[in-house]
N, C-alpha and C positions, 0 to 999 in steps of 0.2 A: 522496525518494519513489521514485524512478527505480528507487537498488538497492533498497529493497524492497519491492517488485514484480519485481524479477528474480530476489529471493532465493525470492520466493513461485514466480513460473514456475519454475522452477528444479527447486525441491523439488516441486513437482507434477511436473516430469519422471521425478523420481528415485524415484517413487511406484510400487508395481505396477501399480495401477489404469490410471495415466497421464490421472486426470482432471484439468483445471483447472477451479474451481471459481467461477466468474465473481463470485458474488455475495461471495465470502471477498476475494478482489481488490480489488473495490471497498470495500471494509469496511476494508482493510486500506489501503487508497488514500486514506481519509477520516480515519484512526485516527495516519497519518504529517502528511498536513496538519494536524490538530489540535495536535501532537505541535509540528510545525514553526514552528505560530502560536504557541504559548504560549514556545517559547525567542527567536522573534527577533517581534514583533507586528508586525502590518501597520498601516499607518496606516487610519485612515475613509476609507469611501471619496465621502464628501459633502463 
């Protein structure tokens, strides 16, 4: 999750604009934990 999110800050650096774009972040922050769950599953948490 770590790198990418850094790959994301990163390329928002490398952008003309130089926006970061907070809500693509987070989207992108949710899309690698989902990503993360389906190859190794977490157990319940009850």
């Amino acid at each position: 999750m770590v790198v990418s999110l850094a790959a994301y800050v990163y390329a928002s650096i490398r952008t003309p604009e130089h926006e970061f774009q907070a809500w693509f972040a987070f989207v992108l922050f949710f899309a690698d934990a989902a990503v993360a769950n389906a190859i190794v599953p977490s157990p319940p948490l009850v």
